[in-house]
C-alpha positions as CSV (number, residue, x, y, z in Angstrom):
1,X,6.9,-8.5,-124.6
2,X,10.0,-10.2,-122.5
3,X,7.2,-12.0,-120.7
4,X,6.3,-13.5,-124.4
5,X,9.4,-13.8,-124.8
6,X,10.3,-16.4,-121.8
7,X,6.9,-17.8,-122.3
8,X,8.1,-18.8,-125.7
9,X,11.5,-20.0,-124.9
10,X,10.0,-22.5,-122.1
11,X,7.8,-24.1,-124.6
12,X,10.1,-24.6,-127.0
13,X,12.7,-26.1,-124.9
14,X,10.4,-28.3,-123.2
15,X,8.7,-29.3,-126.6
16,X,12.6,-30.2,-128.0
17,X,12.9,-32.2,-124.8
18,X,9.7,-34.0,-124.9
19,X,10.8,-35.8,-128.0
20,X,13.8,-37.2,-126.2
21,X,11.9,-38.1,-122.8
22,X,9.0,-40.3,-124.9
23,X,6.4,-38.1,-123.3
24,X,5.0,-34.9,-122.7
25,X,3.0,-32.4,-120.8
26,X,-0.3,-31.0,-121.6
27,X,-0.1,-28.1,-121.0
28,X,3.5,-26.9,-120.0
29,X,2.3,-23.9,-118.4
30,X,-1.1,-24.0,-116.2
31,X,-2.9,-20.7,-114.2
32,X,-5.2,-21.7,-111.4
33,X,-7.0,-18.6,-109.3
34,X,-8.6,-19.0,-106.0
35,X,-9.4,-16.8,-103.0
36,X,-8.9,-17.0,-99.5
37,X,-12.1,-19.0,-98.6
38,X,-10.3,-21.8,-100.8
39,X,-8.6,-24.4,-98.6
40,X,-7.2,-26.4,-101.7
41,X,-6.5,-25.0,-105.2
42,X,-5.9,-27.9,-107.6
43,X,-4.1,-26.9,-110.7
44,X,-4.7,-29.8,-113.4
45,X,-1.5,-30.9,-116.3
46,X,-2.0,-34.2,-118.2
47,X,1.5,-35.9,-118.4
48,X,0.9,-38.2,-122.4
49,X,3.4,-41.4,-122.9
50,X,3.7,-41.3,-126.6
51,X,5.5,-44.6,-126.7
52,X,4.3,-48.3,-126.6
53,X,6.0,-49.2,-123.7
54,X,5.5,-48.4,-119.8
55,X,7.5,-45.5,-118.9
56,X,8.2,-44.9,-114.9
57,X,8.7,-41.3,-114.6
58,X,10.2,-39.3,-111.7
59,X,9.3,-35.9,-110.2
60,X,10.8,-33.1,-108.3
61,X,8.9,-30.3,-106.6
62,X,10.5,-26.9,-107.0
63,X,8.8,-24.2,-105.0
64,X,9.8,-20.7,-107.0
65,X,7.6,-18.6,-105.2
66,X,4.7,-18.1,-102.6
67,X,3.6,-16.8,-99.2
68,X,5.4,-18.4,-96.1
69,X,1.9,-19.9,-94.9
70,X,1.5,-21.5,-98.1
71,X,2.0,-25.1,-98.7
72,X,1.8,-27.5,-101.8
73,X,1.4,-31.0,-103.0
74,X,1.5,-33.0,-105.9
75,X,-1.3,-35.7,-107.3
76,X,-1.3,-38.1,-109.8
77,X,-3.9,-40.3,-110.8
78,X,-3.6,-43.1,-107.9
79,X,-1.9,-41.2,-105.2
80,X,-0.9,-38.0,-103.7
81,X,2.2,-37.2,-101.6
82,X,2.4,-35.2,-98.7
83,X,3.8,-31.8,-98.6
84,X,7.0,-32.9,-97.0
85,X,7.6,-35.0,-100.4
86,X,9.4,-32.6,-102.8
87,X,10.3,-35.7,-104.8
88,X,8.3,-38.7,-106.1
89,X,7.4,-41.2,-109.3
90,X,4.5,-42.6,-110.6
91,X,3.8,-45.2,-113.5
92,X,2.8,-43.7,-116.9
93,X,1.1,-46.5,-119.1
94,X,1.6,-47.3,-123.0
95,X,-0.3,-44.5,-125.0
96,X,-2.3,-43.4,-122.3
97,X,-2.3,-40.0,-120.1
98,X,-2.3,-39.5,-116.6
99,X,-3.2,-36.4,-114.6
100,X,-0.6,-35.1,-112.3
101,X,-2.0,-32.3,-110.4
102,X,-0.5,-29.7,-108.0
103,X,-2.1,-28.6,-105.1
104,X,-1.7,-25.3,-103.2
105,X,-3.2,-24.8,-99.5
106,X,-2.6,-20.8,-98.6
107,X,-4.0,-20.7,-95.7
108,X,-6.8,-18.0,-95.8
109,X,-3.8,-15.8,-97.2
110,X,-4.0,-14.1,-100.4
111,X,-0.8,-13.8,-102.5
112,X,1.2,-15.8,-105.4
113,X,2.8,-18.8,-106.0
114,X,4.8,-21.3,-108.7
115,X,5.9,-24.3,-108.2
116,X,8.2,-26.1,-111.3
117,X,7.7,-29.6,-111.6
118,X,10.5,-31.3,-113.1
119,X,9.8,-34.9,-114.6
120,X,12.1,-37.3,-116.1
121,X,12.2,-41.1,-117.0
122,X,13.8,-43.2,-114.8
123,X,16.6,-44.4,-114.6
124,X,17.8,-41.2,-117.0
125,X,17.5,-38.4,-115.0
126,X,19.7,-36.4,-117.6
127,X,16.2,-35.9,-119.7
128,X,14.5,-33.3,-118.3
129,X,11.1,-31.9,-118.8
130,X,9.7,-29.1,-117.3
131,X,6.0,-27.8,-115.9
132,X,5.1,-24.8,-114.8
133,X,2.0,-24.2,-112.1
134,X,0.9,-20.7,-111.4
135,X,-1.8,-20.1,-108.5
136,X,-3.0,-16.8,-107.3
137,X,-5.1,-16.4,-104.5
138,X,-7.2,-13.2,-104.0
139,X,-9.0,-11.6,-100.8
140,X,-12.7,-12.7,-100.3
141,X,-15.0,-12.1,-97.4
142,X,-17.1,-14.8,-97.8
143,X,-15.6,-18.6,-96.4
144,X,-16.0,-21.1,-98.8
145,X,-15.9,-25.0,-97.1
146,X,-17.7,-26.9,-100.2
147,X,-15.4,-28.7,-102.1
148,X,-16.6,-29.3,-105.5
149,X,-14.2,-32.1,-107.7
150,X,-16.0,-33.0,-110.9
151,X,-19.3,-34.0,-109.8
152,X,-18.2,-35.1,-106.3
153,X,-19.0,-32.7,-103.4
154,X,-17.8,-33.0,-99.7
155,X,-19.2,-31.1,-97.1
156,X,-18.1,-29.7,-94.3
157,X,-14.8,-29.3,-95.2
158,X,-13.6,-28.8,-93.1
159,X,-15.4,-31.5,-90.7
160,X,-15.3,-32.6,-86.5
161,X,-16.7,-35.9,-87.1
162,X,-19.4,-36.4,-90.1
163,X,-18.7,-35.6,-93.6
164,X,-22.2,-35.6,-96.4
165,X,-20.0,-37.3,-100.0
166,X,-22.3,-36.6,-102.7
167,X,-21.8,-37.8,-106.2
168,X,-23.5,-37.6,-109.5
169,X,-22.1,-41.2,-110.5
170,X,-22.1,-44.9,-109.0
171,X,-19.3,-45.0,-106.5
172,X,-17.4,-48.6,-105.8
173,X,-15.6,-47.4,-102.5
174,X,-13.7,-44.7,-100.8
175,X,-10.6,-45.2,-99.8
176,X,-9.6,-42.4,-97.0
177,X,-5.5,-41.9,-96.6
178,X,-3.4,-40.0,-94.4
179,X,-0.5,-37.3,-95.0
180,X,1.8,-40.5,-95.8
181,X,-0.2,-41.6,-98.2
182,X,-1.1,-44.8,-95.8
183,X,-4.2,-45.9,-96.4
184,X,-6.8,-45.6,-93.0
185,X,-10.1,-46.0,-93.8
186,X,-12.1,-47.6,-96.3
187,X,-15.6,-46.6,-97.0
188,X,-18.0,-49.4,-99.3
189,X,-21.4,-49.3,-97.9
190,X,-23.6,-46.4,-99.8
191,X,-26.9,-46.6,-98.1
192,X,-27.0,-42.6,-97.5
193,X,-24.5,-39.7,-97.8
194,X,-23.1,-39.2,-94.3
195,X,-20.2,-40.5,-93.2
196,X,-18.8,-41.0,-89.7
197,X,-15.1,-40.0,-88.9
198,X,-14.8,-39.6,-85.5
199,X,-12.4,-42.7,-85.7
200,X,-9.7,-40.8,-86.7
201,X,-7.7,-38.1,-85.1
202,X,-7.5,-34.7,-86.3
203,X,-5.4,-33.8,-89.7
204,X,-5.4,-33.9,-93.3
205,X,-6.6,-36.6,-95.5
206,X,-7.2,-37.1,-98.9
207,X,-10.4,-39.5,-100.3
208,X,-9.8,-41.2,-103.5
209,X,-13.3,-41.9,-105.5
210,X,-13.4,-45.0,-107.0
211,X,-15.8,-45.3,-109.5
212,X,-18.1,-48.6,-111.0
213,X,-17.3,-47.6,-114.3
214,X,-14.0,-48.3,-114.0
215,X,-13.2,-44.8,-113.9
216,X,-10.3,-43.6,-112.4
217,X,-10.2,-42.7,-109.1
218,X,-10.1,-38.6,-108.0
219,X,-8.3,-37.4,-104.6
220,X,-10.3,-34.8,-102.6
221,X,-8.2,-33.3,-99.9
222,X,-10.6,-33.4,-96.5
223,X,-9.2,-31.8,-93.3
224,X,-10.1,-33.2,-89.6
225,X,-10.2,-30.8,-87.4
C-alpha cells in the first residue's frame, strides 16, 4: 500500500509539472529485467513535446541505487553519452517524440538499480520533470553475447576483430562512435554481413543504424575487447 502510495504521488507531481515544462514522459516510471549474461539492459521512455515550437531540453543523471560494478548511460535518439556524463541535452522537435533511453551495464553481477532522470527546458531549469528507470538483473548460467535491438542483431558481442550486423531492413550506413561520443568509423558498403574492426583499439562503442527509410537511427552498444 505505501508503495502505491509513492507510486501515486510521483505521477501526479510529474503530470502537474509536465503541463508547465510543454512536454512530458511516457511513461514516468519504466521496469527493465535482465540477467547476468546481459552486457547492456536498455530501459526505453519516450520524452512527447506537446508544443509547436522546438524545445531544447536538458538532463541530469541521478544514480539512486545499484551494485558498485554497475555502470549506466543515457541515449536519445541521435546520440548517447558516456557513463562519465551525468548531465546532458538533446533537441525535442515540434509535436514529435523522442526516445531517451537508459542503459545499465552490471557486469555479470546480479542485483538492483534506479537511476532518476531529471529533464528540464532550457534555459529554465526551475521546471522540473522527473523519470524513474528501474533495472533488475538476476543470476543465469548460461552467457548471453547476441544483442538483439529491434530487428538488428550484432554478434559476437563481445568481438576481437569481426562483428556479423544483421538486419531485417535496408540500412543507409553505420556510423561506429566511441565512449565520447566522437564519431570513428563509418560503415556504407553492404555487400555481406561481416565487418572488420581490427582498426580500432580495444573499448566500448556504440553503432547507430541508419536506415533508407528515413528511419531514425538506433544505438547498439558493441564492446572491443
Amino acid at each position: 500500500m505505501k508503495r502505491f502510495i509513492v507510486l501515486f504521488t510521483f505521477l501526479l507531481i510529474t503530470f502537474v509539472l509536465s503541463a508547465q515544462t510543454g512536454f512530458h514522459m511516457l511513461p514516468n516510471v519504466v521496469e527493465g529485467i535482465g540477467d547476468t549474461g546481459n552486457l547492456d539492459i536498455k530501459i526505453r521512455a519516450d520524452v512527447v513535446n506537446e508544443t509547436d515550437t522546438i524545445i531544447e531540453v536538458g538532463w541530469e543523471r541521478i544514480v539512486m541505487e545499484m551494485p558498485d560494478v554497475w555502470s549506466t548511460y543515457v541515449c536519445s535518439d541521435i546520440t548517447c553519452a558516456p557513463p562519465s556524463a551525468f548531465f546532458g541535452s538533446f533537441l525535442l522537435p515540434p509535436n514529435d517524440t523522442v526516445n531517451l533511453d537508459c542503459h545499465f551495464l552490471p557486469e555479470a553481477t546480479a542485483g538492483n538499480g534506479k537511476v532518476i532522470l531529471k529533464l528540464f527546458p532550457i534555459p529554465d531549469t526551475s521546471r522540473v520533470l522527473l523519470m524513474e528507470y528501474n533495472c533488475t538483473v538476476e543470476l543465469t548460467s548460461a552467457q548471453n553475447n547476441f544483442v538483439d535491438n529491434s530487428n538488428i542483431f550484432i554478434y559476437p558481442n563481445p568481438t576481437k576483430n569481426d562483428v556479423t550486423i544483421v538486419s531485417s531492413r535496408a540500412v543507409q550506413k553505420i556510423s561506429i562512435l566511441n565512449s565520447l561520443g566522437q564519431q570513428v568509423k563509418e560503415i556504407r558498403s553492404f555487400e555481406n554481413d561481416q565487418y572488420s574492426l581490427i582498426d580500432l583499439p580495444a573499448g566500448q562503442y556504440f553503432l547507430f543504424i541508419e536506415e533508407k527509410n528515413g528511419n531514425k537511427k538506433e544505438a547498439i552498444p558493441l564492446l572491443k575487447l
